[in-house]
N, C-alpha and C positions, 0 to 999 in steps of 0.2 A: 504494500500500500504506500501513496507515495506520504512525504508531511503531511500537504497541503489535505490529502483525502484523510490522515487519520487525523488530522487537528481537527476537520469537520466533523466525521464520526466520533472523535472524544467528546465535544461540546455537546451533539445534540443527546448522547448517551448520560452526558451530567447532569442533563435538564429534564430527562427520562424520569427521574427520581430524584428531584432538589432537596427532600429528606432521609435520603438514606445516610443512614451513622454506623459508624463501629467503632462497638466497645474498645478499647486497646488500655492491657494492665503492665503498668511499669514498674521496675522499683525505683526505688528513692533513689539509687546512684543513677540508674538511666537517665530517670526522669531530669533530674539537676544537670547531669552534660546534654541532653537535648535541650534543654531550658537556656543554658551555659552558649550553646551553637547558635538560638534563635536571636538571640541577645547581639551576638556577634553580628549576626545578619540583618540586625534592625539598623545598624550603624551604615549598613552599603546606602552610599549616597544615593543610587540610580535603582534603589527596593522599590518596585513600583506597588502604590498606596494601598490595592484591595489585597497585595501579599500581607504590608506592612499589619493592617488591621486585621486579618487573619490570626498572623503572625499573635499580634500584639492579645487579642481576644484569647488565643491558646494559653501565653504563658500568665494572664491575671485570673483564671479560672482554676489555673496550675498550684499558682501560688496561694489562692483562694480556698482548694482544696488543704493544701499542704498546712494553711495555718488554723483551720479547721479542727485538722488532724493532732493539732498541736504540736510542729516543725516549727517551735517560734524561731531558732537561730539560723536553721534553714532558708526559712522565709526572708531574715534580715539579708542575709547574705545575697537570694535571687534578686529582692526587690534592688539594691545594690549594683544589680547586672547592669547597670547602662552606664557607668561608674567605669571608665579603665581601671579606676585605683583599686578596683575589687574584683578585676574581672579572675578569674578562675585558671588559677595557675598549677604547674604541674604535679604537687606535692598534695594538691587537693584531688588531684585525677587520679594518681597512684593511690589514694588512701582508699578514694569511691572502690577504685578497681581489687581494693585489695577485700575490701569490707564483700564486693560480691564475688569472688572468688571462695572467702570463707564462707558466705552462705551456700554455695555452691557444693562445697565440701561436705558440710554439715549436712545440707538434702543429700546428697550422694552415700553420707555414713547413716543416713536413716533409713533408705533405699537397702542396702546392702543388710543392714540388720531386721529387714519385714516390717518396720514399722511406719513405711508410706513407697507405698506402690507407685509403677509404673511403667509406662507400656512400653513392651515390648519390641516395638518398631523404630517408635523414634525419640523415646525418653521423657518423655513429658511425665509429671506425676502430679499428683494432688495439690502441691506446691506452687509448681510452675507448669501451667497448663500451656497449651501450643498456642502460637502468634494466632491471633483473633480469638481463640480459643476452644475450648474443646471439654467433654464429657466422657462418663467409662461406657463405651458399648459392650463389653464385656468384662471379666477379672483381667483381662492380661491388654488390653488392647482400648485404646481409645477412639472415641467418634471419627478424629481427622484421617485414622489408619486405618479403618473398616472399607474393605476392599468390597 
């Protein structure tokens, strides 16, 4: 297909269904370096305005949740994003990366002991269920994997 014909077929397939959403579940370190990236990208001089407000619409819903949640340092830190002098430096990305790595460990040492399952195919478990997500269609296998 060429651009010109799938830019046409994308748009009229967008407006197909002006409500359709998906759910999408983060953790807290994803969440904070997507937040951390959108940030960055609010600063590009030539953002054109209906990304910017997109953009902008995601991360104060973000933050909205997160202080909700009660992330109040969290929160000071993202609102802070627009701030060079707080933008999110490497020593904060290594700590995210390491904090989900040991989560990471920790589901895989509760996996390995029976005490939270997971499918057989492609790993997902009760924890961290599959990108959009997913339910058990049987003991060993999830909704996404069910052939």
């Amino acid at each position: 297909m060429s651009p010109d014909n799938l830019l046409s077929a994308a748009t009229a397939q967008l407006f197909e269904d002006a409500n359709y959403q998906m759910p999408i579940v983060f953790g807290i370190a994803d969440l904070c370096t997507l937040i951390a990236g959108l940030q960055l990208a609010l600063r590009h001089p030539k953002l054109p305005p209906a990304v910017r407000e997109t953009i902008t619409i995601f991360i104060d819903a973000a933050i909205e949740r997160l202080e909700e949640d009660g992330f109040t340092e969290v929160v000071e830190l993202l609102r802070a994003g627009n701030n060079s002098d707080f933008d999110v430096d490497a020593a904060f990305t290594g700590a995210a990366r390491k904090l989900r790595d040991d989560m990471e460990a920790e589901r895989q040492a509760r996996i390995a002991a029976g005490v939270e399952r997971a499918c057989i195919i492609c790993g997902c478990s009760e924890t961290r269920a599959c990108a959009g997500g997913c339910v058990w269609a049987n003991e060993k296998v999830c909704s996404r994997c069910v052939v």
